[in-house]
C-alpha positions in Angstrom: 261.3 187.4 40.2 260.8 187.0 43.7 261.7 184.1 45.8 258.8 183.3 47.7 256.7 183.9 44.5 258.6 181.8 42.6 258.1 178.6 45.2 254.8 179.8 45.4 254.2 179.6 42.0 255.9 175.9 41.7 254.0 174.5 44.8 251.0 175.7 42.7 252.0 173.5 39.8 252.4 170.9 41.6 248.9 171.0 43.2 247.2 171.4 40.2 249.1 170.6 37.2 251.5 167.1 38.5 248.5 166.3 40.7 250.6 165.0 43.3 249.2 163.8 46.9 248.2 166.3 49.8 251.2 163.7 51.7 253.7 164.3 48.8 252.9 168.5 48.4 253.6 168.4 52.5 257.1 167.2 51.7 257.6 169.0 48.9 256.6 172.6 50.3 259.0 171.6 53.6 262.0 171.0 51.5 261.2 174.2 49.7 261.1 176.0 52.8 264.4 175.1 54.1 265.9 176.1 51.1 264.0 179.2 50.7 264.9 180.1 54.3 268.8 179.6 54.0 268.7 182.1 50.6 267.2 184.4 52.5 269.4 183.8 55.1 272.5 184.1 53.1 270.5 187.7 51.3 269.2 186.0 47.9 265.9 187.1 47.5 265.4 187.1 44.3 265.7 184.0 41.4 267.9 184.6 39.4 270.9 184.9 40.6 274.0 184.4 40.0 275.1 183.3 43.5 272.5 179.9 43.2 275.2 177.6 42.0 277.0 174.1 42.0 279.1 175.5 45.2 275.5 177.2 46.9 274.0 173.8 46.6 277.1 171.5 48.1 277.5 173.9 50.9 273.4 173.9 51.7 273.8 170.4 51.5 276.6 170.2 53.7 274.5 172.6 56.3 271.4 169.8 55.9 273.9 167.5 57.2 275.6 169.3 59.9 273.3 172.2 61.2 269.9 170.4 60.6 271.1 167.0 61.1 268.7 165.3 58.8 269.5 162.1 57.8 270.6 160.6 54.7 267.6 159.5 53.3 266.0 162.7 54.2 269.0 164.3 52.4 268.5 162.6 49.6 264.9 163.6 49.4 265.9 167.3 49.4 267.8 167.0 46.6 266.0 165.4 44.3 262.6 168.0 45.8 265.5 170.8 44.5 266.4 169.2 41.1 262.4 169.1 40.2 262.9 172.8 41.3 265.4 174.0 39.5 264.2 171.8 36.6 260.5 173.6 36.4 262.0 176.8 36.8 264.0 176.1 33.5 261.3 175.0 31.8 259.4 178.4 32.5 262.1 180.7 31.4 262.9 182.0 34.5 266.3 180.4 34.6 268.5 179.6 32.3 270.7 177.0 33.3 270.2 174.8 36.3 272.8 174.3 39.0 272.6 170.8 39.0 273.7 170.5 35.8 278.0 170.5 37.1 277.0 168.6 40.1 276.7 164.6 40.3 275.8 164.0 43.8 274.9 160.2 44.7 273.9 159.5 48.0 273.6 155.8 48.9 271.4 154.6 51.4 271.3 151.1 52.6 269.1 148.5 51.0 266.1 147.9 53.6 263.6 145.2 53.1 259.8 146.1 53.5 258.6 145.4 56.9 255.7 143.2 57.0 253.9 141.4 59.5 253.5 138.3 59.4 250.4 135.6 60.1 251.0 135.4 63.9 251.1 139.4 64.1 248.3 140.1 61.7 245.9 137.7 63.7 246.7 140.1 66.8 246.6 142.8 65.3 242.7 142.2 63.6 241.2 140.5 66.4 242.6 143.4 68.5 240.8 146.0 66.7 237.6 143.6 66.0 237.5 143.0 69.6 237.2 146.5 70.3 234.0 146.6 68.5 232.5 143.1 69.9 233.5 141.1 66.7 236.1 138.1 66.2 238.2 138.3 62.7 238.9 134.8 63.1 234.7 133.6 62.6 232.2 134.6 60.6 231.2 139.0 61.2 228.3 138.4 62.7 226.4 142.2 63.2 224.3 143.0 65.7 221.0 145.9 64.7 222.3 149.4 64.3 221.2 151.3 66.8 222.3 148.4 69.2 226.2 148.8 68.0 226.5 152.2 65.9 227.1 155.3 67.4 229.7 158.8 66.5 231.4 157.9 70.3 231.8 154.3 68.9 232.2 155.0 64.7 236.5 155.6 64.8 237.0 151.9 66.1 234.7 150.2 63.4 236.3 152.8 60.8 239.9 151.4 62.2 238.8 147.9 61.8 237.4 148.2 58.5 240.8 150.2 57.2 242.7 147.5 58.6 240.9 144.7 56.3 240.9 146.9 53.4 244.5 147.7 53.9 245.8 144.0 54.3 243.2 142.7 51.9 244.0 145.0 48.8 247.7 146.6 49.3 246.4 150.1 48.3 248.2 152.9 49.8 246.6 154.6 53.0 246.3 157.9 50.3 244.2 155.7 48.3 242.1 154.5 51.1 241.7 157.8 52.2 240.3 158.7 48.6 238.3 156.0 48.3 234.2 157.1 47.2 231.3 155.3 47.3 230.8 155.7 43.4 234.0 154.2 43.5 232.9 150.9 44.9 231.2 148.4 43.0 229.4 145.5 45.6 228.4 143.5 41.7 231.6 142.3 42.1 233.3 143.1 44.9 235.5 145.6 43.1 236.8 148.8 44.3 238.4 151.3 41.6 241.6 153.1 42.8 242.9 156.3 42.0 246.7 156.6 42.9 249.8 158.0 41.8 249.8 160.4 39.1 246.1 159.6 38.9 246.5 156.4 37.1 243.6 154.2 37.8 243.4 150.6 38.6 241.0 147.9 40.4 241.7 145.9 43.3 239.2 143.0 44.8 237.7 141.6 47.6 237.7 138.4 47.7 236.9 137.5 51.1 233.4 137.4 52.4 234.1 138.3 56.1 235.8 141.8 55.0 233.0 142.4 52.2 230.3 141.6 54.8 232.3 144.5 57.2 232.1 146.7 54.2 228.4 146.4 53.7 227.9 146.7 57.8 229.9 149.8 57.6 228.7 151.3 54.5 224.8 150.9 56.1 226.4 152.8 59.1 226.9 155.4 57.2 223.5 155.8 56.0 222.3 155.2 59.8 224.5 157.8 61.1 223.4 160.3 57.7 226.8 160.9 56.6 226.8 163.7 53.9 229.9 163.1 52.3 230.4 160.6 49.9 234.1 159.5 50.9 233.8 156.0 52.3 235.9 156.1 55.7 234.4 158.3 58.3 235.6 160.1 61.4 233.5 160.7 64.7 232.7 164.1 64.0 230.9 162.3 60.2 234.2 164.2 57.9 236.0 162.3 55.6 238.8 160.2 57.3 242.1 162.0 56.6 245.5 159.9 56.0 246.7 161.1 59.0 243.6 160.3 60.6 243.8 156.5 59.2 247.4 156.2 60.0 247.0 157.4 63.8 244.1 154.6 64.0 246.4 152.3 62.6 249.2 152.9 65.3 246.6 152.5 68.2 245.3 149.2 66.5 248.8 148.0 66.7 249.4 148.6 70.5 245.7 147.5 70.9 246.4 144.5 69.6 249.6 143.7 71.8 252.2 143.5 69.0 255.5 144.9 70.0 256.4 147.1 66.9 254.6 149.5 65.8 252.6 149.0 63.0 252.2 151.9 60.1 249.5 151.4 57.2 252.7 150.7 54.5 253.1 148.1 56.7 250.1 146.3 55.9 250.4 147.0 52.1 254.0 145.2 52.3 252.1 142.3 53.7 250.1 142.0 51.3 252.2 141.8 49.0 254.4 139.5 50.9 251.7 136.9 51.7 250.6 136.8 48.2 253.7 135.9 46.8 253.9 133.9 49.7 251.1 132.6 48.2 252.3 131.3 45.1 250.2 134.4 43.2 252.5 135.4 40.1 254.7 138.6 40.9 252.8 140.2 37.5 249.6 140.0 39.2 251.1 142.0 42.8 252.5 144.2 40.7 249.1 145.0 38.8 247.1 145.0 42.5 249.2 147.3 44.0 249.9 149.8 41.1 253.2 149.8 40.6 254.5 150.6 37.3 257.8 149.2 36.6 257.9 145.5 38.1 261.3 146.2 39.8 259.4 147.8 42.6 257.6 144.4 43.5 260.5 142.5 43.3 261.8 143.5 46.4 258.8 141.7 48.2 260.7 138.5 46.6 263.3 139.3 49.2 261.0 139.5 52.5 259.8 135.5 51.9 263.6 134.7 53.1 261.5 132.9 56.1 259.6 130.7 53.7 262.6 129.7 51.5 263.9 128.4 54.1 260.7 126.2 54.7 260.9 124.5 52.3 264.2 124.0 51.7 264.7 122.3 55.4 261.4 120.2 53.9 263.1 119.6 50.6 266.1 118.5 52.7 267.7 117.1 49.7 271.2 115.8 51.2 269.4 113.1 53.2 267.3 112.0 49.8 270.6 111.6 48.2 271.3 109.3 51.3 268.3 107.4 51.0 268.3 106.6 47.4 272.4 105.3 47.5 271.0 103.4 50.3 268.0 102.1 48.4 270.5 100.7 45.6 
């Protein structure tokens, strides 16, 4: 069968059959290409063949490292994108053995907490973007008439703000946002029903008035501005608000807002989950909010709160009570 066919065919399955997100299929049909391109380059050009082995794949491997100088993260990525590969390809008869099967490559990358912000740098950050848009996210929203303060020049800046709160208030992925439908909101009970990986859905919650009252502001925007569409985030132009789109807005909010990293939207979803546990909310209830499916995955937000352990074990500060109590007898 032909190469190109053959990815062709598997970034189809993908799409349509594994469901998998427009951010993930990007990836995926990359990786794909840089493999496809150094077959051809080396005159495979069709699957199978008996030249795709264990020694094809350590020496492409070895040419991701040294000719395209990815990293190793990026690296390891491409490898497991190539053992889904090969894997589907088995699985549809058009191979019979995979070349990973004599190969047992482990690539270890170095642990690396979630970067959050934390209180200090989230304050910036929303009164930075709220600002922009003649509100303070440290009062009460207080909304001036529609035509006074809604306009498509002025519509990406409210849109930022409100991803910004909905970000940091729910932990959903910037995907999810993204995805988000007004069917899929429910203002009863402040509830907002999220569709994420491998479709699975789940509810998160808005507890706080300030961001539910921006939602309802924004939401009557959209009616005022006779948005056609029923995704809930909006661009200038009145088309759904793309990842991309959200993450750019998310950058700019950051050096809006004077902080001196940059600031992505997984950023915000770490610190929610941070501040949570923070919090004292039970790791079982992050886990649920933000979707992830083996509990592992939320444990590593244990680590970030470092900072706070450290709170209160200088307030415990339990070698001068042992002090005080010898000197009480």
């Amino acid at each position: 069968m032909d190469l190109l066919e053959v990815t062709r065919l598997y970034e189809a399955h993908c799409r349509l059959e594994r469901n998998l997100s427009q951010h993930s299929l990007r990836a995926y049909s990359c990786d794909l290409k840089k493999f496809t391109s150094y077959l051809l380059q080396n005159g495979i050009v069709i699957i199978p063949d008996q030249r795709i082995n264990s020694h094809l794949i350590i020496k492409y491997l070895g040419y991701l490292q040294s000719e395209k100088n990815l990293k190793r993260s990026s690296i390891k990525r491409n490898i497991a994108c190539l053992k889904l590969f090969f894997k589907w390809m088995k699985r549809s008869n058009i191979i019979e053995e995979t070349p990973f099967n004599d190969l047992d490559i482990k690539i270890k990358l170095p642990k690396r907490l979630p970067r959050s912000l934390n209180a200090q740098e989230m304050s910036l950050l929303l009164n930075g973007s709220a600002d922009t848009v003649n509100l303070c996210a440290n009062e009460a929203y207080s909304f001036p008439p529609l035509q006074d303060a809604v306009s498509l020049k002025s519509i990406n800046r409210l849109t930022a703000l409100l991803a910004l709160e909905l970000l940091f208030a729910t932990g959903v992925r910037v995907s999810e946002l993204a995805a988000i439908r007004i069917k899929d909101i429910r203002l009863g009970d402040n509830t907002i029903y999220i569709y994420g990986k491998g479709d699975q859905e789940r509810r998160v919650f808005i507890s706080d008035e300030n961001v539910m009252s921006l939602l309802l502001h924004y939401m009557d925007a959209r009616n005022y501005l006779e948005v056609q569409h029923d995704y809930l985030l909006f661009n200038s132009r009145r088309r759904p608000a793309s990842a991309q789109f959200i993450r750019k807005l998310v950058v700019k909010s950051g050096k809006t807002g004077g902080l001196s990293r940059r600031v992505t939207p997984h950023m915000l979803r770490h610190s929610c989950a941070t501040h949570l546990l923070e919090a004292g909310i039970d790791i079982r209830y992050v886990q649920r909010l933000l979707g992830h499916q083996n509990i592992s995955t939320t444990q590593i937000y244990t680590k970030v709160s470092d900072t706070r352990l450290k709170e209160f074990i200088s307030q415990a500060n339990i070698r001068n009570k042992v002090w005080s109590k010898k000197s009480d007898n």
